[in-house]
C-alpha positions as a Markdown table, in Angstrom:
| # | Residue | x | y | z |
|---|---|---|---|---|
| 1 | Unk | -24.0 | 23.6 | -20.2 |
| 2 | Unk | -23.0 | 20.0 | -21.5 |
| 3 | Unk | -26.1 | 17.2 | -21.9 |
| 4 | Unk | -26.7 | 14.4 | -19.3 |
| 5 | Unk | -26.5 | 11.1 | -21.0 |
| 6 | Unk | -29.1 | 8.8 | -21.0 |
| 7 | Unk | -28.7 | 4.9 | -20.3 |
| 8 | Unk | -29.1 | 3.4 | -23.8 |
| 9 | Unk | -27.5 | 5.8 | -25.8 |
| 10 | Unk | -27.1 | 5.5 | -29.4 |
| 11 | Unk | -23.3 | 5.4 | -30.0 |
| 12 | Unk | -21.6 | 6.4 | -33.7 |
| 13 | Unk | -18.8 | 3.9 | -34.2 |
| 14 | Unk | -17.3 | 2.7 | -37.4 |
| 15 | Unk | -18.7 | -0.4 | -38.5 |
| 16 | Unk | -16.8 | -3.4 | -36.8 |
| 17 | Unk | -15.5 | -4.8 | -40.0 |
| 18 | Unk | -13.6 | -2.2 | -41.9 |
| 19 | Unk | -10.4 | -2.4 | -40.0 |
| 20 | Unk | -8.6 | -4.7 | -38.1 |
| 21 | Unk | -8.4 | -3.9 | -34.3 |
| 22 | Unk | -5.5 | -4.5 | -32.0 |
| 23 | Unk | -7.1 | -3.3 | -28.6 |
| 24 | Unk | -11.3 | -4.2 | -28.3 |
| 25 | Unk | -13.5 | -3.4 | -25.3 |
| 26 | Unk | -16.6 | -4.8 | -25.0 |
| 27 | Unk | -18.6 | -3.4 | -21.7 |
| 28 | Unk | -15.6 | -2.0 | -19.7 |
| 29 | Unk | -16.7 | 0.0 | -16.8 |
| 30 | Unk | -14.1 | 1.2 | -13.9 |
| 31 | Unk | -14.8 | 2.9 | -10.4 |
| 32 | Unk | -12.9 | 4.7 | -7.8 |
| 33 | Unk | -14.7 | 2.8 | -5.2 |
| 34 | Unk | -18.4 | 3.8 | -5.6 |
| 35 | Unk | -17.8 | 6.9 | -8.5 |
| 36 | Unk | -18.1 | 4.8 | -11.5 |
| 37 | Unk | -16.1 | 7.0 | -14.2 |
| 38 | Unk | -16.3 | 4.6 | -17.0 |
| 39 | Unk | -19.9 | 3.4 | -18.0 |
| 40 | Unk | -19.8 | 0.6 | -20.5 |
| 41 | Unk | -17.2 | 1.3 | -23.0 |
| 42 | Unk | -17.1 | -0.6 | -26.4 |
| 43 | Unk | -14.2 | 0.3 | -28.4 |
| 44 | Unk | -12.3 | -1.6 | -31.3 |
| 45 | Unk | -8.8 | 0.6 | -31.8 |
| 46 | Unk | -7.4 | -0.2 | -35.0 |
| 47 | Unk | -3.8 | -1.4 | -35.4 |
| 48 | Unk | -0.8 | 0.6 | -36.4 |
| 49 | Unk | -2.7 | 3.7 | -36.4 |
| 50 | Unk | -3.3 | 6.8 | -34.4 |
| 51 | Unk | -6.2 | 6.5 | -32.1 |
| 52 | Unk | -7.0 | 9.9 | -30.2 |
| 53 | Unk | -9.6 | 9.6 | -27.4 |
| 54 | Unk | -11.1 | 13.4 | -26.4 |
| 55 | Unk | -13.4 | 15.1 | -24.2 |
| 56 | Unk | -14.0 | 17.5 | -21.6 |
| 57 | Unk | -12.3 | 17.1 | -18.1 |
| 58 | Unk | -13.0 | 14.3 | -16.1 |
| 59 | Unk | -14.6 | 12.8 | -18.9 |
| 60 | Unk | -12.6 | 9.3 | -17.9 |
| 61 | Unk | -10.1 | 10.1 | -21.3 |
| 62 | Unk | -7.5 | 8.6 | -18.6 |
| 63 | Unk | -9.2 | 5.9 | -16.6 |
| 64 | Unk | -9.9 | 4.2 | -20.1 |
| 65 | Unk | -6.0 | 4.6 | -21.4 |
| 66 | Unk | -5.1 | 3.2 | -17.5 |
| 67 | Unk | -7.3 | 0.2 | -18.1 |
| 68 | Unk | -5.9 | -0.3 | -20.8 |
| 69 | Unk | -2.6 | -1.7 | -19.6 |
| 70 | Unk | -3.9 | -2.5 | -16.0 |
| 71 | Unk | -2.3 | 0.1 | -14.2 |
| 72 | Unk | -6.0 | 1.3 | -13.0 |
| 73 | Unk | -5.9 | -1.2 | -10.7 |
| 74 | Unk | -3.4 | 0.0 | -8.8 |
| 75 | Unk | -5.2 | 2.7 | -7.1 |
| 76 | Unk | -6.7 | 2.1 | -4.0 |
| 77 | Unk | -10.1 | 1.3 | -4.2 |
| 78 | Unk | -10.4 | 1.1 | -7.7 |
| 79 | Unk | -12.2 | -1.5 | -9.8 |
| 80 | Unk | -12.4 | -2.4 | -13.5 |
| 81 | Unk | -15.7 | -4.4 | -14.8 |
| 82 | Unk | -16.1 | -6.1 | -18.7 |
| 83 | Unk | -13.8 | -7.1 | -21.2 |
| 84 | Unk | -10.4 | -5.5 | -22.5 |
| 85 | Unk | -8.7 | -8.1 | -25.1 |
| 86 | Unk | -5.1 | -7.3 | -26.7 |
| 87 | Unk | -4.9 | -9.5 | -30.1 |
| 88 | Unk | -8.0 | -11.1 | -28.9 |
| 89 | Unk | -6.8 | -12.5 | -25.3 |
| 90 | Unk | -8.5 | -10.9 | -22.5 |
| 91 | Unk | -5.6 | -8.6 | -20.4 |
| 92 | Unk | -8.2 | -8.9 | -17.1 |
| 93 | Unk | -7.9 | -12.8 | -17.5 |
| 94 | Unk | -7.5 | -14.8 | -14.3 |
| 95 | Unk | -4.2 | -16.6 | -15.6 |
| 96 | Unk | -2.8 | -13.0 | -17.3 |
| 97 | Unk | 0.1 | -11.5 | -15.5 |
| 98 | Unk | -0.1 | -7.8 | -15.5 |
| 99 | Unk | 3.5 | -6.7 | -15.4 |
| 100 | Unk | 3.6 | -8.7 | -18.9 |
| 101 | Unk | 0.4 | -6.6 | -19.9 |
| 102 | Unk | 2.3 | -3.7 | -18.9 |
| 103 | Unk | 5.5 | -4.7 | -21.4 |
| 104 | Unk | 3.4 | -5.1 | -24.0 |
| 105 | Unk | 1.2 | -1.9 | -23.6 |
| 106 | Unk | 3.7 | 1.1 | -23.1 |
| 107 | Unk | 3.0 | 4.7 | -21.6 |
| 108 | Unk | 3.9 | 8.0 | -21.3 |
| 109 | Unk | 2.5 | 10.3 | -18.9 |
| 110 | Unk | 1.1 | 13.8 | -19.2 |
| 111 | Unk | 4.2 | 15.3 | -17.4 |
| 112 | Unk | 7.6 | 14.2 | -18.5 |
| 113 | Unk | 9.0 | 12.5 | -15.6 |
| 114 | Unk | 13.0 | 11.4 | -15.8 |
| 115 | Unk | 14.5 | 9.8 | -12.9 |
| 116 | Unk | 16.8 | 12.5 | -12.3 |
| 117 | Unk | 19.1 | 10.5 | -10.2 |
| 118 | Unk | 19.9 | 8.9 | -13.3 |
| 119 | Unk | 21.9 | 9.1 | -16.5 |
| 120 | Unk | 20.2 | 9.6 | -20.0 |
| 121 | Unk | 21.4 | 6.0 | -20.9 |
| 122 | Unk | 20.0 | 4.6 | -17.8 |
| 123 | Unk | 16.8 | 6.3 | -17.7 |
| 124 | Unk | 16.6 | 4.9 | -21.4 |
| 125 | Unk | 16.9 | 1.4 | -20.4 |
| 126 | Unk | 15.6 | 1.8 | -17.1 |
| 127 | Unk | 12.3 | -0.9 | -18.0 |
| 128 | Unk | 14.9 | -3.0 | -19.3 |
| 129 | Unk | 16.9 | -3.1 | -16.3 |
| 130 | Unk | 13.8 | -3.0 | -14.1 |
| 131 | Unk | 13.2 | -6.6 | -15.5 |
| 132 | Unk | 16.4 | -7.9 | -15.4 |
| 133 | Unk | 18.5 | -7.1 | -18.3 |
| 134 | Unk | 22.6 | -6.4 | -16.8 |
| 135 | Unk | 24.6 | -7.1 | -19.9 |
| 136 | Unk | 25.9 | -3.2 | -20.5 |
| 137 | Unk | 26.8 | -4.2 | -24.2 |
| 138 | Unk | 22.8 | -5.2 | -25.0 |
| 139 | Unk | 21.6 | -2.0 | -22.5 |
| 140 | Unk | 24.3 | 0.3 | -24.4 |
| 141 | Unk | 22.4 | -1.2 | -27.6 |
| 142 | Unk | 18.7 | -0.7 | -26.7 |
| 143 | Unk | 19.7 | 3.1 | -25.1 |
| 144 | Unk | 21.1 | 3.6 | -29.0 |
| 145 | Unk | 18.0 | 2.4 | -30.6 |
| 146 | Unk | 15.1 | 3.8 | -28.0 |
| 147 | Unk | 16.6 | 7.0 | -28.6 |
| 148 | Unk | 16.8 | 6.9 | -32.1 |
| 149 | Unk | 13.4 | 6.0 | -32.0 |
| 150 | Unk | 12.6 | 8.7 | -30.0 |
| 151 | Unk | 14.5 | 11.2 | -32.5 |
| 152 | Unk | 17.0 | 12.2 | -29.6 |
| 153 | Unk | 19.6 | 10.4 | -30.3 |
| 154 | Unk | 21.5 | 13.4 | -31.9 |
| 155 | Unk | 20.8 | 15.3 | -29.3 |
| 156 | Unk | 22.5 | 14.0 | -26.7 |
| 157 | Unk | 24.9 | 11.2 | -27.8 |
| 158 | Unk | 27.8 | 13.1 | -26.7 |
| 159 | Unk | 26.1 | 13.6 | -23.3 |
| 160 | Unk | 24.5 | 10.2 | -22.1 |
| 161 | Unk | 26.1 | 10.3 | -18.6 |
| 162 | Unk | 24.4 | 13.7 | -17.9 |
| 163 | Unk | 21.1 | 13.6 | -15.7 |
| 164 | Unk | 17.8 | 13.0 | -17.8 |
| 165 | Unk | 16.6 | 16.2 | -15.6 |
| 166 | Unk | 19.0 | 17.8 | -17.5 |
| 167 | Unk | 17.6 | 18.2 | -20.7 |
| 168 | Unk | 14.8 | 20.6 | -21.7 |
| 169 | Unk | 10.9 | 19.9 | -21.0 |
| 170 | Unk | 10.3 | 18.0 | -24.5 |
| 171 | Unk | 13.8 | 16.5 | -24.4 |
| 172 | Unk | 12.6 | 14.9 | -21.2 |
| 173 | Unk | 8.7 | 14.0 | -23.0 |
| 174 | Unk | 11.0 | 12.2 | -25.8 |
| 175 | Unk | 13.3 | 10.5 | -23.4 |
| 176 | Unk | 10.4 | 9.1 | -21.5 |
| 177 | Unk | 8.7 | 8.2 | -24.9 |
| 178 | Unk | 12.6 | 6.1 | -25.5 |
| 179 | Unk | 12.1 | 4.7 | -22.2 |
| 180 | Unk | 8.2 | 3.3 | -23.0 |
| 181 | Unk | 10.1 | 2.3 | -26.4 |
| 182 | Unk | 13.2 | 0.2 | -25.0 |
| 183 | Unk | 10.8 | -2.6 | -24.1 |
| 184 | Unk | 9.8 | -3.1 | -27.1 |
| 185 | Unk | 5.7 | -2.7 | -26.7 |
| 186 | Unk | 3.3 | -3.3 | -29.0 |
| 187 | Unk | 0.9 | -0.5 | -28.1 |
| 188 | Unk | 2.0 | 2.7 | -26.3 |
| 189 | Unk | -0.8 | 4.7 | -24.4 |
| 190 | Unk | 0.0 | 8.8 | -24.2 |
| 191 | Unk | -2.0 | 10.9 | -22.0 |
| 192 | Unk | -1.9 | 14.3 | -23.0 |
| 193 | Unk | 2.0 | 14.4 | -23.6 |
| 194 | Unk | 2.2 | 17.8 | -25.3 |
| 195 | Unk | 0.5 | 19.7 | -22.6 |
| 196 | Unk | 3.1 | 20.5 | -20.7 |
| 197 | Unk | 5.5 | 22.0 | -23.8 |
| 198 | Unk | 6.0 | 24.4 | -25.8 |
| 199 | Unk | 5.1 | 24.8 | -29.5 |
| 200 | Unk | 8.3 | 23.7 | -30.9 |
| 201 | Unk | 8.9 | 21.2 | -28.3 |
| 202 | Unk | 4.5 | 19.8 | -29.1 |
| 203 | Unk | 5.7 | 20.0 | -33.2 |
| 204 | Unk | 8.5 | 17.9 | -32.3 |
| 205 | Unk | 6.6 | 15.1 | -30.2 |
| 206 | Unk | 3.5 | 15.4 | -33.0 |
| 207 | Unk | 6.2 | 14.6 | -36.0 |
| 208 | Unk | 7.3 | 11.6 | -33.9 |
| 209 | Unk | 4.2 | 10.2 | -32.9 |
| 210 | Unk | 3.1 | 10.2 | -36.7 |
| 211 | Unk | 6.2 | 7.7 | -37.8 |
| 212 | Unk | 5.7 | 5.5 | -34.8 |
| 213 | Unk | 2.4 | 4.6 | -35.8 |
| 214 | Unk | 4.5 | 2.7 | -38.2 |
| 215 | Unk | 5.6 | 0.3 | -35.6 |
| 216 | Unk | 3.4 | 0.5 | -32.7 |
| 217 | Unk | -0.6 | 0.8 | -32.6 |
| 218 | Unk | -0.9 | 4.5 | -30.5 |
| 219 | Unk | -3.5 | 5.3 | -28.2 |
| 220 | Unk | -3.7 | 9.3 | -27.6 |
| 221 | Unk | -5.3 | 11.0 | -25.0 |
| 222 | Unk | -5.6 | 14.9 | -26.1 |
| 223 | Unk | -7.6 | 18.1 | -24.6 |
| 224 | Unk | -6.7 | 19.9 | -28.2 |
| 225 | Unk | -8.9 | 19.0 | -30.6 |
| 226 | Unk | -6.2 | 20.7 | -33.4 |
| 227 | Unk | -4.1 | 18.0 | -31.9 |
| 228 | Unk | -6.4 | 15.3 | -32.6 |
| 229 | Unk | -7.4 | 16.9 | -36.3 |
| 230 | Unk | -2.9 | 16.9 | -36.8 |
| 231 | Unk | -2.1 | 13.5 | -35.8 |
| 232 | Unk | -5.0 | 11.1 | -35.3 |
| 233 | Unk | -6.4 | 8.7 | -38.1 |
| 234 | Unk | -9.6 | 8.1 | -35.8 |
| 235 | Unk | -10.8 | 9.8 | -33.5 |
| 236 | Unk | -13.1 | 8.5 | -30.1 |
| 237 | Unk | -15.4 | 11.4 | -28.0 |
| 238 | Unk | -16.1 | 10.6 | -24.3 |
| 239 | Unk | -18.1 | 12.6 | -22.3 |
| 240 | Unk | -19.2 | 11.5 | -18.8 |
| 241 | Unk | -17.8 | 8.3 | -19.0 |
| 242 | Unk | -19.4 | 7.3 | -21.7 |
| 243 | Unk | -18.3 | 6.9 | -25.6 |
| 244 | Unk | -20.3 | 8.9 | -27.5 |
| 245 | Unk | -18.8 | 8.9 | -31.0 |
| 246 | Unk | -16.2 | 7.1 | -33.1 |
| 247 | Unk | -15.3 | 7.2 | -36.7 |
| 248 | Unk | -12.3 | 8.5 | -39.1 |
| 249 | Unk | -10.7 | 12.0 | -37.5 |
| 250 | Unk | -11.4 | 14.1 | -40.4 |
| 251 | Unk | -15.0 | 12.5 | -40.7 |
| 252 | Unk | -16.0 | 13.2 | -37.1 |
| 253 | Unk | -14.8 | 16.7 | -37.4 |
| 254 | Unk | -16.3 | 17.7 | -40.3 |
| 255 | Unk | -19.7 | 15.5 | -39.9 |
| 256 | Unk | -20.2 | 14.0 | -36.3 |
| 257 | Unk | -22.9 | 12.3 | -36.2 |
| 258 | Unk | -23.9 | 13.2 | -32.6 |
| 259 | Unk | -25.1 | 16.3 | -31.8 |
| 260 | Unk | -23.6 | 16.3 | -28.7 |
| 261 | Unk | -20.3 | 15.7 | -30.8 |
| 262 | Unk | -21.1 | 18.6 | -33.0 |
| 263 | Unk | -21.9 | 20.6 | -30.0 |
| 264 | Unk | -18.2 | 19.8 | -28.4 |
| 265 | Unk | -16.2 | 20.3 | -31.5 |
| 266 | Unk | -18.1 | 23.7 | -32.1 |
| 267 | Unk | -17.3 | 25.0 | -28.2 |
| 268 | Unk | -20.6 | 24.9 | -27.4 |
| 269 | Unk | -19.2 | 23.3 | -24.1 |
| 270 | Unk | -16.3 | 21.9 | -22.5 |
């Protein structure tokens, strides 16, 4: 049986000063109308590194990555309380438009989700499109380059007319992954996208996440803590909607600070 969390809580976190952060949250709470799933979050995700967020189910692991690029809001009845600020401008500001949140903050979804009516180029660019873009030399162009970035590019240049529900499970995890990449984000927000592949197909999306984090500041949701310990350069522990620990990966696994961490980690619960 896990611990009920008390208001007050001591959290572990990383002293504020010893990287620079790219997303920060400073008292974020969201609801689905009266269930309030996040409790007060405060969270400083460093830039151009690998950020995995983990905990047990319902845990609010996805409500946080959701409000992180406004798409929370979206579901009926929901509501998003305290501070979220992307280079330091607030995204829940009363003059911020959150389509242009949504550009800058990319995501890819736990399922791999192709439009299959489409092409593999179009479902590359399909963002791009979306928001106006109808020159077919610069869509060709961006297709090319999101799917390099993706590492599919060999894969299916000889086949980009085909239907993106064509390819295999983690074909369609890196296509959508060259989809979130085509508009160029700054940030890109994956919850739990290995969960539904295989080993070689997780190895494949692992490997790519790691060079992105060259480009892009990566925010990864993850039930598999052997996931986290692979591919994360910090590590955050919710449970029950609140943040209970922060800190380097490899220092939270081998010395969390919490016991309730410790208690996780070990499979004590969960």
């Amino acid at each position: 049986m896990g611990y009920q969390t008390q208001e007050g809580d001591e959290v572990s976190a990383r002293p504020a000063a010893e990287y620079s952060a790219k997303i920060e949250t400073r008292g974020l709470k969201a609801s689905f109308g009266s269930n309030m799933v996040l409790k007060g979050i405060d969270l400083r995700i460093p830039a151009n590194r690998i950020t995995a967020v983990m905990g047990p189910s319902g845990c609010g692991k996805t409500t946080f990555i959701r409000c992180l690029n406004r798409l929370h809001e979206l579901t009926p009845g929901a509501s998003v309380e305290g501070v979220a600020l992307l280079d330091g401008e607030d995204i829940y500001g009363k003059d911020v438009d959150p389509v242009s949140v949504r550009r800058r903050i990319g995501m890819v979804f736990q399922k791999p989700n192709p439009f299959p009516t489409m092409s593999i180029l179009d479902n590359a660019v399909a963002g791009l499109t979306l928001n106006g873009v109808k020159d077919k030399r610069t869509l060709r162009q961006a297709a090319e380059r999101s799917l390099r970035g993706a590492y599919l590019w060999d894969e299916v240049r000889d086949k980009l007319g085909n239907s993106g529900a064509s390819l295999s499970g983690g074909q369609q995890q890196r296509l959508c992954i060259a989809r979130a990449l085509a508009v160029e984000p700054e940030v890109l927000l994956m919850d739990e996208p290995c969960s539904a592949l295989d080993p070689t197909a997780t190895a494949k999306i692992e490997e790519l996440i790691t060079t992105l984090k060259n480009e892009y500041t990566i925010v990864l949701v993850t039930h598999n803590m052997q996931q986290a310990s692979r591919v994360a350069d910090y590590t955050a522990f919710f449970y029950l909607g609140k943040l209970i620990e922060f800190d380097e990966t490899a220092r939270l696994f081998e010395n969390p600070r919490q016991e309730l961490t410790e208690r996780y980690i070990t499979g004590k619960f969960g």
